[in-house]
Backbone as CSV, one residue per row, in Angstrom:
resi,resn,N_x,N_y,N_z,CA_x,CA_y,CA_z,C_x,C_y,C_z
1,UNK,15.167,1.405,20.307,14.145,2.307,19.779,14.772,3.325,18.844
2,UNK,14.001,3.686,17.584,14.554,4.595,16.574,14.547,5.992,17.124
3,UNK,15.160,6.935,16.498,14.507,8.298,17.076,13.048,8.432,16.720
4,UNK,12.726,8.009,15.380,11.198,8.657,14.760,10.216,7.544,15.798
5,UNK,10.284,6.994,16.704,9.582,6.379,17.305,9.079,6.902,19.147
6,UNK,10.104,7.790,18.983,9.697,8.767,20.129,8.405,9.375,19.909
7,UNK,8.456,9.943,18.743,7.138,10.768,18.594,5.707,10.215,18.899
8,UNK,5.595,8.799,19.313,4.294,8.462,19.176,4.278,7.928,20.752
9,UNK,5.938,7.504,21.173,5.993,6.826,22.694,7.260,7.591,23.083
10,UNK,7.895,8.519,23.548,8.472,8.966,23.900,9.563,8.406,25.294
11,UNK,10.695,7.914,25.081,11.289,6.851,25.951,12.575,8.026,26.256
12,UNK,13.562,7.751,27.256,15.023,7.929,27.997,14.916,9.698,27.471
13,UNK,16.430,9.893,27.543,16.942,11.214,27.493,15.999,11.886,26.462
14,UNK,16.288,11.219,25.256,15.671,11.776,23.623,14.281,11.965,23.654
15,UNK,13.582,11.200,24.834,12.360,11.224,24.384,11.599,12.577,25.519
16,UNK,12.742,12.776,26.639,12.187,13.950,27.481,12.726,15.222,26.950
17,UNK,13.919,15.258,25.926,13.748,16.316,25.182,13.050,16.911,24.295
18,UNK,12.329,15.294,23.763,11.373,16.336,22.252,10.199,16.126,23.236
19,UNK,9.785,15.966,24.552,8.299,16.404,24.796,8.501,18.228,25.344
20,UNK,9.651,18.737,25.566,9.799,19.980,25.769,10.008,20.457,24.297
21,UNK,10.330,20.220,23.344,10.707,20.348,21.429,9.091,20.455,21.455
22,UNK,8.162,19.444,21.820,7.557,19.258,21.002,6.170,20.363,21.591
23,UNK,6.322,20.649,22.835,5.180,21.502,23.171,5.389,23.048,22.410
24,UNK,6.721,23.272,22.474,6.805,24.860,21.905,6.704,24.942,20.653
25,UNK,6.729,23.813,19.780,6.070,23.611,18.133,4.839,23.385,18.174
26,UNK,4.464,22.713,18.991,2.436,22.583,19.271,2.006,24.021,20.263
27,UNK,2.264,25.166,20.305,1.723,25.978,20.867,0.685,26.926,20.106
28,UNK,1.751,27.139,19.022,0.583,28.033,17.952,-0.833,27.189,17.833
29,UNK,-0.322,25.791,17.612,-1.826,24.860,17.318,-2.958,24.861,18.435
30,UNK,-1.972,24.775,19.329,-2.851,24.968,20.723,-3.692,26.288,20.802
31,UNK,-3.478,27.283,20.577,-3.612,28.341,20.573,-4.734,29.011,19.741
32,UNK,-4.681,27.987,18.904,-5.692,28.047,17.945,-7.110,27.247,17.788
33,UNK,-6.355,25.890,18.436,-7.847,24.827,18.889,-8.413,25.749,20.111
34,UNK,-7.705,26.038,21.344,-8.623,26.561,22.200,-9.441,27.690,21.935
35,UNK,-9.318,28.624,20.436,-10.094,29.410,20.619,-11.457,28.817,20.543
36,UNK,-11.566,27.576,19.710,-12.783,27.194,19.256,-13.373,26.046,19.962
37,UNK,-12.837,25.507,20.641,-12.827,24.400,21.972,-13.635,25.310,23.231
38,UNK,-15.114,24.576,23.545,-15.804,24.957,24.648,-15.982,23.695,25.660
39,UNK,-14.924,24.176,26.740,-14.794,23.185,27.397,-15.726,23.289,28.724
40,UNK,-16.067,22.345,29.292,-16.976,22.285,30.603,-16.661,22.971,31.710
41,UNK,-17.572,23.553,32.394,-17.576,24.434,33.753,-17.146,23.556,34.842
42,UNK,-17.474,22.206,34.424,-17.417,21.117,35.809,-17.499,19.772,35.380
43,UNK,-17.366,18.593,35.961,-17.585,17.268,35.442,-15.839,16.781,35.524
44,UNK,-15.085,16.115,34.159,-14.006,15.515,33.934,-13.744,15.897,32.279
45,UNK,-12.798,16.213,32.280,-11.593,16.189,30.997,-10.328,15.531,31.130
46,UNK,-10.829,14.881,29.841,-9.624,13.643,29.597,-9.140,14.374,28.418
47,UNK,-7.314,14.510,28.409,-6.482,14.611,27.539,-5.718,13.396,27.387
48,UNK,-6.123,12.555,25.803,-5.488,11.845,25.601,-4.324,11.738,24.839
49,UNK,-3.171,11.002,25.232,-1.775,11.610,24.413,-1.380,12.830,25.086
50,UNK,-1.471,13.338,26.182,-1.289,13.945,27.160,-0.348,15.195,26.819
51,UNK,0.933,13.778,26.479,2.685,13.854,26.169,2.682,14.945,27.620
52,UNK,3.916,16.003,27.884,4.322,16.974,28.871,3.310,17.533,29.602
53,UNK,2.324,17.253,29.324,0.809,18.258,30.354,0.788,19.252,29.964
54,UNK,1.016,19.651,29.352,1.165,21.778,28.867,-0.317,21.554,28.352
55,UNK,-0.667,21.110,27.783,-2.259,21.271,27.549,-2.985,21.848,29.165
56,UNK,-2.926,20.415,29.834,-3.786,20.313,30.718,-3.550,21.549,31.545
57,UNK,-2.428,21.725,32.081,-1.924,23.119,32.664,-2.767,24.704,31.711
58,UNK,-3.060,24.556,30.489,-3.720,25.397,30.139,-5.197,25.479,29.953
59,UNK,-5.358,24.357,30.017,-7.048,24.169,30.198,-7.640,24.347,31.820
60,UNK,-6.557,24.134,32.723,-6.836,24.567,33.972,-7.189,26.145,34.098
61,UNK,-6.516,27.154,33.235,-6.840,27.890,33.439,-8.019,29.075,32.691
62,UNK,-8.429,27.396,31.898,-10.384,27.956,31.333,-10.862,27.438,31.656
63,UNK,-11.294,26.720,33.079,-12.576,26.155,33.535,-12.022,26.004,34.839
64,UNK,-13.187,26.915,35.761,-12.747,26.763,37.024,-13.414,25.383,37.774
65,UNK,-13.986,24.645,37.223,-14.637,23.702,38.360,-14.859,22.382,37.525
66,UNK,-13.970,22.214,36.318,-14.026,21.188,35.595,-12.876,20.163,36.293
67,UNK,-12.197,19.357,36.530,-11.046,18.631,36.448,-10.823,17.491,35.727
68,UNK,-9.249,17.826,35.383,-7.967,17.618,34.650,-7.857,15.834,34.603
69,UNK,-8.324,15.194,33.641,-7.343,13.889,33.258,-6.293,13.749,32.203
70,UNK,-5.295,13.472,32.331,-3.736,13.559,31.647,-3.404,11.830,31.395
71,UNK,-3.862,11.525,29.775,-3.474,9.956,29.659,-2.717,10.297,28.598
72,UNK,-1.280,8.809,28.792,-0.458,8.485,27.944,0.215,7.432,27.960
73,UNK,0.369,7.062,26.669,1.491,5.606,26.491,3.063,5.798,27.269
74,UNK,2.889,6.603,27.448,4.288,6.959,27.618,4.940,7.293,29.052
75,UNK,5.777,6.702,29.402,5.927,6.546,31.197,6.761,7.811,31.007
76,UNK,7.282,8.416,30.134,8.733,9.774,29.960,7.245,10.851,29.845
77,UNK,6.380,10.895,29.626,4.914,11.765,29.165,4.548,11.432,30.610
78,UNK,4.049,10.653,30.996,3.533,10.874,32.669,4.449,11.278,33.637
79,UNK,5.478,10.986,33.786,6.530,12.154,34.507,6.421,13.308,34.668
80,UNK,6.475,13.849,33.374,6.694,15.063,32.573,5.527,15.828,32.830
81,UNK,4.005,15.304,32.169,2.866,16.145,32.800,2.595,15.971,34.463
82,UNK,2.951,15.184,35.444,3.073,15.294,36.648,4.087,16.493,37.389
83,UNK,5.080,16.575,36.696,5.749,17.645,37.013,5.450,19.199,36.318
84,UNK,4.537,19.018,35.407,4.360,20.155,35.105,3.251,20.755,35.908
85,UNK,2.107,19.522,36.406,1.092,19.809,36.684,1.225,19.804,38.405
86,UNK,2.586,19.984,39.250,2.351,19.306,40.299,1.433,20.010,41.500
87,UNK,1.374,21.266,41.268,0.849,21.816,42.219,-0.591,21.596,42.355
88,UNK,-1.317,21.019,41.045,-2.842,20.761,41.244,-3.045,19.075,41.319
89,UNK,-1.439,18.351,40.842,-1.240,16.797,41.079,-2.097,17.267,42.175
90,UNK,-3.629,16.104,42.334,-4.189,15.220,42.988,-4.955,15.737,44.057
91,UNK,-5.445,17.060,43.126,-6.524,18.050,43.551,-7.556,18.450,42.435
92,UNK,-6.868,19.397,41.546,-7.222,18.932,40.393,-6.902,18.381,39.205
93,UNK,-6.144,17.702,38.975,-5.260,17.054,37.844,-5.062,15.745,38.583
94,UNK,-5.464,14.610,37.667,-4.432,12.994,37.629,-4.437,12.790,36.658
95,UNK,-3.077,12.246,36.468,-1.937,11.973,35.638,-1.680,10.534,35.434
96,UNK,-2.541,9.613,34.634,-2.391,8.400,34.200,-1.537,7.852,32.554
97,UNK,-0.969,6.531,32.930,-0.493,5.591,31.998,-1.743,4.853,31.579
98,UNK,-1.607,4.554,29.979,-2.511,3.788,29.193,-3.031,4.525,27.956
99,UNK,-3.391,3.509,27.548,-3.710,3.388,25.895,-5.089,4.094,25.377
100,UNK,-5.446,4.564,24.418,-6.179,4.889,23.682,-7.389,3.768,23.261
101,UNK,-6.860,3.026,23.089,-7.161,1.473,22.618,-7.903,0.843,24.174
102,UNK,-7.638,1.185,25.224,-8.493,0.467,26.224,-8.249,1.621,27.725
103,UNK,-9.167,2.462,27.735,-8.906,3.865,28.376,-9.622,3.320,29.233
104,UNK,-9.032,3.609,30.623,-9.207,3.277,32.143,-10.520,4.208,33.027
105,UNK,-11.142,4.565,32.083,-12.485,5.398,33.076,-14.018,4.628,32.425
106,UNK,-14.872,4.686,33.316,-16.144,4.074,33.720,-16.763,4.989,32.617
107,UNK,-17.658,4.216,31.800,-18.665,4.490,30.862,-19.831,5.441,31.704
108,UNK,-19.964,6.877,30.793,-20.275,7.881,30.887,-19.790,8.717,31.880
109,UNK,-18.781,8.791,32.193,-17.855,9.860,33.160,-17.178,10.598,32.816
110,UNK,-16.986,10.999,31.356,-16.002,12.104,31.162,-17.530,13.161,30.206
111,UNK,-16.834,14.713,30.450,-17.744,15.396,30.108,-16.820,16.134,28.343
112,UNK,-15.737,15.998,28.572,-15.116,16.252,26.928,-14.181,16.134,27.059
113,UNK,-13.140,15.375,26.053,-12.082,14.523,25.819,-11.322,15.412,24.492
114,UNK,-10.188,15.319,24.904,-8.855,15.859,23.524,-7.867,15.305,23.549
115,UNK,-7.546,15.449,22.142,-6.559,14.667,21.388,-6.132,15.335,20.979
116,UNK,-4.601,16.027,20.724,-3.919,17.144,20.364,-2.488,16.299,19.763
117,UNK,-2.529,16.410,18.634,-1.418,15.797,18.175,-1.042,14.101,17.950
118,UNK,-1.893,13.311,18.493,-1.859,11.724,18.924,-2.702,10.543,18.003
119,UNK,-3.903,11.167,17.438,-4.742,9.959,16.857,-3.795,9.366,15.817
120,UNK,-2.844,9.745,14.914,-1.892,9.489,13.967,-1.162,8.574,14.702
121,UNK,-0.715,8.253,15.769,0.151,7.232,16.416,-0.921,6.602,16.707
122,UNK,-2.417,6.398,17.044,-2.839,5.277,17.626,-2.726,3.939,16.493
123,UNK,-2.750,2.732,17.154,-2.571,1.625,16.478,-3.914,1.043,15.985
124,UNK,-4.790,1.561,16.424,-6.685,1.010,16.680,-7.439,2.319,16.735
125,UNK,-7.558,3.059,15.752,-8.630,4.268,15.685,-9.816,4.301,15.867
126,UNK,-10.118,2.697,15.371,-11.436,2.622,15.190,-11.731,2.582,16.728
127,UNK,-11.293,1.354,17.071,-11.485,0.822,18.736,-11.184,2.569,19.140
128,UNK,-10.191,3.146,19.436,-9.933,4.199,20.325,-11.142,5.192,20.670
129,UNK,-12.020,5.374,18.992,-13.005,6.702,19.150,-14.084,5.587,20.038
130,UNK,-14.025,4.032,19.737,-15.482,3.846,20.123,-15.168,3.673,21.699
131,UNK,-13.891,3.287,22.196,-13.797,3.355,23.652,-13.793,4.958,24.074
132,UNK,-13.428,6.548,23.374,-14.131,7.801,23.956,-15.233,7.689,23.846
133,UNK,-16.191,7.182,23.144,-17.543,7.032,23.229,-18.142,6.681,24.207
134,UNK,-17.515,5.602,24.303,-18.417,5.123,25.615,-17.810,5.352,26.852
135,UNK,-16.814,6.304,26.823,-16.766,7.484,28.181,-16.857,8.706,28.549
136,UNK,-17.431,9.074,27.555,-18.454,10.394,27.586,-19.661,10.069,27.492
137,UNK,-19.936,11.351,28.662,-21.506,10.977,28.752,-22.152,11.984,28.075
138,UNK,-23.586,11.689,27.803,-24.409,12.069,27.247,-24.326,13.628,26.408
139,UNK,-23.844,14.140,25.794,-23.926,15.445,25.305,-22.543,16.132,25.331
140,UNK,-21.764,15.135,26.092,-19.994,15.235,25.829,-19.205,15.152,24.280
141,UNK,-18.475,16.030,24.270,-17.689,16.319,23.296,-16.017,15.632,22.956
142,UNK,-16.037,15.433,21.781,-14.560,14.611,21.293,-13.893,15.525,20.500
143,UNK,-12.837,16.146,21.206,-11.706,17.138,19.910,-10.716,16.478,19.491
144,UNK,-10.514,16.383,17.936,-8.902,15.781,17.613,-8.449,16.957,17.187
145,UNK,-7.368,17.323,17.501,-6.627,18.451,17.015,-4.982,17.974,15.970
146,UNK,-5.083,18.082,14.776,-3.763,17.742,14.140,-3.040,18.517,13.622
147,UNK,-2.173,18.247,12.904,-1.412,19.132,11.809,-1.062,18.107,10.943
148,UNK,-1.619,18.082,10.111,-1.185,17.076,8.679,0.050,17.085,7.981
149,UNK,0.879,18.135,8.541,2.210,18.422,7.655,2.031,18.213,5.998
150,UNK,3.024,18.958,5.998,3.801,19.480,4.487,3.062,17.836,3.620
151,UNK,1.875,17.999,2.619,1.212,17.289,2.147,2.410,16.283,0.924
152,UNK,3.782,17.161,0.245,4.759,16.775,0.032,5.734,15.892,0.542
153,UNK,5.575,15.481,1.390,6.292,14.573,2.402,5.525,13.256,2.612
154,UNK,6.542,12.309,2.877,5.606,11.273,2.844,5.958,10.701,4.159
155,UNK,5.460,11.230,4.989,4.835,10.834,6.970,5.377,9.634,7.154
156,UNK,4.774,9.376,6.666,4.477,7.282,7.017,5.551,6.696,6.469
157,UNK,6.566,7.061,5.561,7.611,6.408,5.409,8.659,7.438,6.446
158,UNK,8.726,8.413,6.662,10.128,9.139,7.508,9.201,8.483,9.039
159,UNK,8.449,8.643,9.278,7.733,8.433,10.842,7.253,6.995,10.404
160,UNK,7.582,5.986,10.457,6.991,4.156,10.385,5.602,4.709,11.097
161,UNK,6.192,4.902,12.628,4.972,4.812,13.571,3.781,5.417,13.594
162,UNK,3.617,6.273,12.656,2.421,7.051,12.296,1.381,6.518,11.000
163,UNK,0.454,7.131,11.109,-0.373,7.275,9.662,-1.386,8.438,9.751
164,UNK,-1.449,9.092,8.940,-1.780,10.221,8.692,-3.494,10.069,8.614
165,UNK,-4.386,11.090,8.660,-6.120,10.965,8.538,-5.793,12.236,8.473
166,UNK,-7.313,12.854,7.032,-7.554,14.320,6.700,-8.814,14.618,7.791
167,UNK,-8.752,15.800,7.893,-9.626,16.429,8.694,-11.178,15.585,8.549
168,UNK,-11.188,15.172,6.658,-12.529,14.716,6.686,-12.704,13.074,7.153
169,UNK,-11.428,12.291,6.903,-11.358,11.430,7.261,-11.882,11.014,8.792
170,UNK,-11.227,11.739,9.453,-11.590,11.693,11.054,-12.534,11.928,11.328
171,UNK,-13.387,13.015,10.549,-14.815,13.412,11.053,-15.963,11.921,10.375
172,UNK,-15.345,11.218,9.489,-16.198,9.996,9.050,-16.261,8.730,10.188
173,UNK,-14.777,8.732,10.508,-14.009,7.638,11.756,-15.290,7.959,12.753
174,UNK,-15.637,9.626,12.967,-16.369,9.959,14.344,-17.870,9.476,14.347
175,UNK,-17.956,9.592,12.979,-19.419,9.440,12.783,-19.888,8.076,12.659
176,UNK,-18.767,7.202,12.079,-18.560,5.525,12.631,-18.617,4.986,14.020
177,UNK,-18.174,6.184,14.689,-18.213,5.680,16.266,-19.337,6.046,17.080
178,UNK,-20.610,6.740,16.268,-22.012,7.065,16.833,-21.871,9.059,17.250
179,UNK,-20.860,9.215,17.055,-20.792,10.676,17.160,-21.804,11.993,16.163
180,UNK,-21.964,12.519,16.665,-22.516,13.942,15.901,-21.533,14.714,15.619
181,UNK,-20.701,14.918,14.152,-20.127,15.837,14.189,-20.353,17.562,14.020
182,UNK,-19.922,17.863,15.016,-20.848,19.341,15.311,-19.596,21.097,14.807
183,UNK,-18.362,20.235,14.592,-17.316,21.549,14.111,-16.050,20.792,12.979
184,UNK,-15.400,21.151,12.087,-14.392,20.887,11.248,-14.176,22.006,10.765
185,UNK,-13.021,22.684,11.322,-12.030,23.668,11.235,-10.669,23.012,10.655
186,UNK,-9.878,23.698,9.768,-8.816,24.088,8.983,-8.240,24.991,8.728
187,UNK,-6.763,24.981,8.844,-6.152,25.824,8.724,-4.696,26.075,8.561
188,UNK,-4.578,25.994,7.155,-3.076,25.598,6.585,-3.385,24.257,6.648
189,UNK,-1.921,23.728,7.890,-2.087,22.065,7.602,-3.051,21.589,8.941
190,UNK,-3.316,22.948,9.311,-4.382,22.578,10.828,-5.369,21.483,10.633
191,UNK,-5.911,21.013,11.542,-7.311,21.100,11.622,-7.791,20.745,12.791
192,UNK,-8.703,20.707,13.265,-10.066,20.390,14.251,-11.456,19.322,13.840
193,UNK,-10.886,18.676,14.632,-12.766,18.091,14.229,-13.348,17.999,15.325
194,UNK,-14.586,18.101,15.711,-15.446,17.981,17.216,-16.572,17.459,16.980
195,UNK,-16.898,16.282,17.744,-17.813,15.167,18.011,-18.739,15.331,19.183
196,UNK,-20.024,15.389,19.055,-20.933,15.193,20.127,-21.519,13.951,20.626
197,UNK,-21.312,13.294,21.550,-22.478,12.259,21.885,-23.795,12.780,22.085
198,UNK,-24.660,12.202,21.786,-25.666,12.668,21.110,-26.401,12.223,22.832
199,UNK,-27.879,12.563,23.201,-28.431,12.171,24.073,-28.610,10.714,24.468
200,UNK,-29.137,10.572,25.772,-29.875,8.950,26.273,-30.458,8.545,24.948
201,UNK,-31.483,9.260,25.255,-32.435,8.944,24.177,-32.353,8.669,22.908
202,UNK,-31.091,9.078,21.754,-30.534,9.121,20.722,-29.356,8.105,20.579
203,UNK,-28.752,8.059,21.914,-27.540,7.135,21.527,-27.973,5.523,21.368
């Protein structure tokens, strides 16, 4: 495995160092999606691309009666958010392996789903938004949170494993997948996009 291939699957020594690298460079971002991120009182949240759990560990502490799902490709990323998360491990927090591309929960059971840093590594975007679709239920929400980097750089040749989508791009992907897009925030190379499933009756 290359180094630039950690970033999307994170494997051995190298790859449990940049998920600690990589949360304290994703904090400002974090910091900034949650102001605008209204997450559920109760129900299920799925963080997909999980990577270290530092998300989920902070979303625990804006919703008291929601609980914590933590998914990732990455067996060095499920470790990692299990140990970060252990004291609510398997109370409120589980900590699963798997893909984007074929996500392990029952159609209409999650109440809002995030993506912080990850849709750029998925291999199947299209498939990925339409499998969150059809696990959120009714009036559930989809956040991708990115950073597009330095627009000068060319991603996709230094990172193989990636490909890059603009804020508007993703919000089109969402609206391909039956979504309502209801927020698109920017900022610098930020951005946000947020997706509603729309009602019974509408979907």
């Amino acid at each position: 495995m290359s180094f630039t291939d950690n970033f999307g699957n994170p494997k051995g020594l190298l790859g449990r160092m940049m998920l600690v690298s990589m949360d304290r460079e994703h904090l400002p971002m974090a910091k900034w999606a949650f102001e605008q991120i209204r997450l559920p009182s109760e129900g299920y949240i799925a963080d997909i691309g999980c990577g270290g759990g530092y998300n989920i560990r902070r979303m625990l502490k804006m919703t008291d009666g929601a609980k914590l799902i933590g998914l990732d490709i990455s067996d060095e990323s499920v470790r990692k958010a299990k140990k970060v998360n252990k004291d609510e491990l398997g109370k409120r927090v589980k900590i699963m392996q798997g893909s984007a591309e074929k996500l392990p929960f029952k159609p209409d059971s999650i109440s809002c789903v995030t993506a912080f840093e990850t849709v750029f590594f998925w291999k199947d975007i299209a498939k990925g938004f339409a499998e969150v679709f059809k696990a959120l239920r009714a009036g559930g929400s989809f956040a991708v949170i990115n950073n597009y980097g330095d627009p000068k750089i060319d991603w996709e040749k230094k990172v193989p494993c990636m490909k890059r989508y603009t804020a508007q791009q993703i919000s089109a992907l969402m609206q391909q997948a039956g979504f309502e897009v209801t927020k698109v925030s920017e900022k610098d190379t930020l951005f946000l996009v947020i997706g509603r499933k729309g009602s019974a009756e509408n979907v």
